[in-house]
C-alpha positions, 0 to 999 in steps of 0.5 A: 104433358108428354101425352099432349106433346105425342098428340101434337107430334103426331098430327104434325107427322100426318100432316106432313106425310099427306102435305097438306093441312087436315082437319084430322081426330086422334081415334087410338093413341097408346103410350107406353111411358118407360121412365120418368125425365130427367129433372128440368130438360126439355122433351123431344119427340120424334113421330113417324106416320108410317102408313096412311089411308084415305080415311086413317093414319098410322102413327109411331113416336118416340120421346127423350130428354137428354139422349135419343137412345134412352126413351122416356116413352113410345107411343102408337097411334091411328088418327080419323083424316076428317077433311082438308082445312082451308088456305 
């Protein structure tokens, strides 16, 4: 579950660094879980496209549950930026 909502939180921060909506494939997707949640809270996630290239995006998240300082895990990315997706 965390893994698909890292996958999510980072193309949505592709998306918005390039402000456009792509068509784009995850290629690389590291996650380093650091604890487990806390029982029954809601997960935050927090992705960051820090660099970005004709063909390829970069990518960090970061995702919590009750406080943004105590991580349940990272991640790192790179995503392929296939092509624009229509209006």
């Amino acid at each position: 579950m965390l893994t698909s909502l890292i996958d999510q939180a980072c193309g949505v921060a592709v998306m918005s660094r390039l402000g456009r909506r792509l068509a784009i494939s995850t290629l690389n997707l590291k996650v380093d879980h650091v604890r487990y949640p806390e029982a029954r809270c809601s997960a935050t996630a927090w992705a960051h496209c820090y660099d970005a290239t004709e063909h390829r995006a970069f990518v960090r998240t970061e995702v919590w549950d009750t406080d943004p300082s105590h991580l349940i895990a990272t991640a790192q990315g790179v995503f392929s930026i296939n092509r624009a997706v229509g209006p």
